[in-house]
N, C-alpha and C positions, 0 to 999 in steps of 0.2 A: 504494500500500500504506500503510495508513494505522494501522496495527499492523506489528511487527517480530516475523513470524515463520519460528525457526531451523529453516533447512530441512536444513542440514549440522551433524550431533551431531558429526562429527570433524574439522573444518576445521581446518588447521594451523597453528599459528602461524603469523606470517611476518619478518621483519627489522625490528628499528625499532618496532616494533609497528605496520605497515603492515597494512590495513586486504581487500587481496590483492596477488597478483604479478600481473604483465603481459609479456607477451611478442609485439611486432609479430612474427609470424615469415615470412619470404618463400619461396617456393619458386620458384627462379632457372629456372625449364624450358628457356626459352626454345623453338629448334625440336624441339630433341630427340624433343617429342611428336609431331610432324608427322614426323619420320624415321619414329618407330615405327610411326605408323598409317598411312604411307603410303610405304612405303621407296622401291618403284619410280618413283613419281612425284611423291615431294615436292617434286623442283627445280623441276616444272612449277606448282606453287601459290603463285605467287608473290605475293600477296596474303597468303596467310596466312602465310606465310614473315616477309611487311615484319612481320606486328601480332607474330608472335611476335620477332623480331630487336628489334624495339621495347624489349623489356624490357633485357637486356645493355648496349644502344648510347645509348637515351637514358633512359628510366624509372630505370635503377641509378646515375650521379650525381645522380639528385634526392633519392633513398629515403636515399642516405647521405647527401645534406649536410642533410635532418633530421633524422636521426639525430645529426649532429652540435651544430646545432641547439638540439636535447635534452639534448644529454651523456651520448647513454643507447647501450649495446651492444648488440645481437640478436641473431639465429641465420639464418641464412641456410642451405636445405636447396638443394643443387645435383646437380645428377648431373652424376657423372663427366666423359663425356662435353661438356658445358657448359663444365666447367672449364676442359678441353681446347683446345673453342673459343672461349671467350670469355677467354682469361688476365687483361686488362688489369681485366674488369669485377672477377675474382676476386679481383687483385691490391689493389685498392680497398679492397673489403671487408674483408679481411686487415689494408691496413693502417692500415683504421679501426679493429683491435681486435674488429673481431664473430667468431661464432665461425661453422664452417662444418661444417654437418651431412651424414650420410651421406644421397643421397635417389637411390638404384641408380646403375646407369651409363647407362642411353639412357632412363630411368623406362620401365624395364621392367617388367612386373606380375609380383611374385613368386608371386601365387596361381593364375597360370596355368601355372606353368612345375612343372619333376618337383624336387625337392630337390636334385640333382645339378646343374640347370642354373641354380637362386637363387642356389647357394651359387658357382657359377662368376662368376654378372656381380656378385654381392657385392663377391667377393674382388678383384675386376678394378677395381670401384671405388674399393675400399678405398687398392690400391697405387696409384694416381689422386690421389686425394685427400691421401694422406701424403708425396707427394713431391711436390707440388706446395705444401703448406699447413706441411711439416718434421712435422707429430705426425699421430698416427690417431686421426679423428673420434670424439666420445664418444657420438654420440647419432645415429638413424636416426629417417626418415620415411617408411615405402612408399609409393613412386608412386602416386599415386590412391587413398589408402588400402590399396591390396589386400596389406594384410598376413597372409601362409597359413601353413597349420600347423606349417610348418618355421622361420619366420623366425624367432621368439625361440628355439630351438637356435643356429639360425648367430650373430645377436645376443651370446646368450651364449660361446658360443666362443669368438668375435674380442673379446671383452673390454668391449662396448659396456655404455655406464653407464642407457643411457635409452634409450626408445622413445618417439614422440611420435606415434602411427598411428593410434590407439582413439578410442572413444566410449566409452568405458564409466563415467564419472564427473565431475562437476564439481573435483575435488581429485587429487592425484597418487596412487598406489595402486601395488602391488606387483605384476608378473608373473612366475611362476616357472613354470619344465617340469620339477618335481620335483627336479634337481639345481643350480640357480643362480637365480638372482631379479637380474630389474634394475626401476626407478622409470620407471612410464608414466605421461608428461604428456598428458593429453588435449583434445580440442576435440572439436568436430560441426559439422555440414554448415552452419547459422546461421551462422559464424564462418570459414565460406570465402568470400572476393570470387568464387568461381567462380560457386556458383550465385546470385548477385547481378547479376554483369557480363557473362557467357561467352558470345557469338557466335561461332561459328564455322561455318558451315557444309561446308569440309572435314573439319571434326575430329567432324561430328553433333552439334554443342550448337547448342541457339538457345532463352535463356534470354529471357526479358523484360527489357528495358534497362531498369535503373532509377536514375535520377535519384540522385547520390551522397547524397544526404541523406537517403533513403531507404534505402540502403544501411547509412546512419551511424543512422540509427532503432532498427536490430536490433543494430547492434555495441555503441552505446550503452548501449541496455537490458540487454543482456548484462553489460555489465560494471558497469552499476550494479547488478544481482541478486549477481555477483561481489564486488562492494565490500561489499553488505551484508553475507554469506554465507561470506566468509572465501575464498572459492573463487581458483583460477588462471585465471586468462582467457589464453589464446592461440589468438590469431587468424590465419589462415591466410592470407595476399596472395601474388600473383602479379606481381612486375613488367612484364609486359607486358599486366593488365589495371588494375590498381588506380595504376599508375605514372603513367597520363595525367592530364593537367591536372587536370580540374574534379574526380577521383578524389581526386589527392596534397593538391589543397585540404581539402578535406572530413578529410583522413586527419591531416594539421596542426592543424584546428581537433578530431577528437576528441582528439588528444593534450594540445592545450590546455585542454581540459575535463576532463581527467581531471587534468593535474596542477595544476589551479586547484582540485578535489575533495581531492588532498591523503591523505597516509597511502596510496600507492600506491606497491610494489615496482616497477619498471623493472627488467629481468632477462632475462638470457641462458637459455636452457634447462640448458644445461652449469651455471651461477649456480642457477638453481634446484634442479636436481639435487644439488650440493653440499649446499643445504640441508636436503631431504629427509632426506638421507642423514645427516647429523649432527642433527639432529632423532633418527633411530630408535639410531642409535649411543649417545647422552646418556641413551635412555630418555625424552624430555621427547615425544613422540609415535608411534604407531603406524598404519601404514595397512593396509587391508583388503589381503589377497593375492588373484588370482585364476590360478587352474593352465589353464596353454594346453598342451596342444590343449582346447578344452570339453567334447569328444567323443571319443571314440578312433575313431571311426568314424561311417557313416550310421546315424541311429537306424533301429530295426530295425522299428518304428510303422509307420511307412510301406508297408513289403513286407509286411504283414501281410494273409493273404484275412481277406476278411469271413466 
């Protein structure tokens, strides 16, 4: 680009006069997913069991002593469950000071389930997470995205400050269900190591292995459009894909490129939220709302005779 053009008229401020925020964000799955998609016989997948196990057991002391490293804090989305069984990994994280976000209890899909039963493994999680962590998490991440018409209800109810599940903008933005409003941080598919890395063949992914630097091509570019742009870059890792070797290399030197770039926020999502939110409190910025559900219903278009 050889001209500098503003493609965001309301990029937000940012701290310091940082240039944008950054957020490695992880989502600690581990097997959880393999319970869900295959309860009767996950103990028999033992292959997929070791890559997911990977993550917790060795991937999560690498991801935190760069982290430390760095001198920087993150957000780490776990499900419940995880917690549960992985204490020691949780414990870590904890008390390196990161924060630990809500990401369901077995990453159950909330958009397939009836409102009665999101709002049941929510809350299941929630007391999970608060007794294990001492506070109740500020911010969620629907498992696999599938965030459905009820979550930001239940969200708001349980007092959550943030939502991190959307696509719907490069900058933080407002959701509201007509009576509360909380600050959606968002990403896109570009910005997950899933569809970068993810083999699985129990689980039906078989993505094209790509060579981490290749990987580091898209995340790169991303955030240099980000740097330009005022924008939040948060990027979505899985420690038991991105955790491996030649991955966590690649993952150290974008770090190192970006803070040799300079004028870049490092930022917990809880950290960024705060800012947001005193941003529109001071009056010194405003962001676009957008009202969930989109729809009240199926459009009626469709059922329509010719």
């Amino acid at each position: 680009m050889t001209a500098h053009r503003q493609l965001i008229p309301n990029a937000p401020p940012w701290p310091n006069g940082a240039k944008c925020a950054v957020a490695f964000t992880f989502d600690l799955d581990a097997d959880s997913i393999l319970h869900l998609a295959h309860h009767q016989n996950a103990t028999n997948l033992v292959a997929t069991m070791s890559m997911l196990q990977y993550g917790p057991r060795v991937a999560m002391p690498r991801i935190l002593a760069l982290f430390r490293e760095f001198k920087i804090k993150q957000t780490f989305f776990i499900p419940a469950w995880c917690i549960e069984q992985y204490p020691d990994a949780v414990a870590a994280t904890l008390a390196d000071g990161h924060e630990i976000g809500h990401h369901g209890y077995l990453h159950e899909h909330p958009n397939e389930l009836s409102r009665e039963r999101e709002r049941y493994w929510f809350l299941r999680g929630m007391d999970v997470i608060e007794k294990f962590t001492g506070t109740r998490p500020q911010g969620f991440r629907a498992p696999a995205y599938r965030f459905s018409r009820d979550t930001l209800d239940i969200l708001l109810e349980e007092g959550l400050r943030y939502d991190a599940s959307l696509f719907g903008d490069e900058i933080p933005y407002r959701l509201t269900n007509g009576e509360g409003a909380l600050i959606e941080l968002p990403s896109h598919y570009a910005m997950d190591d899933w569809a970068h890395y993810m083999v699985g063949r129990d689980l039906d992914y078989m993505m094209p292995i790509k060579a981490p630097a290749h990987a580091m091509d898209v995340f790169r570019s991303e955030f240099d459009a980000a740097w330009r742009h005022g924008a939040v870059w948060i990027a979505v890792w899985h420690p038991f894909l991105s955790g491996r070797l030649a991955r966590m290399e690649a993952i150290g030197e974008l770090m190192d490129y970006m803070s040799a770039k300079g004028d870049v926020w490092f930022a917990t999502l809880a950290e960024i939220t705060d800012h947001i939110e005193g941003l529109i409190a001071r009056g010194e910025w405003s962001p676009r709302t957008d009202h969930l559900p989109q729809y009240p219903a199926p459009i009626p278009e469709y059922e329509e005779e010719p």
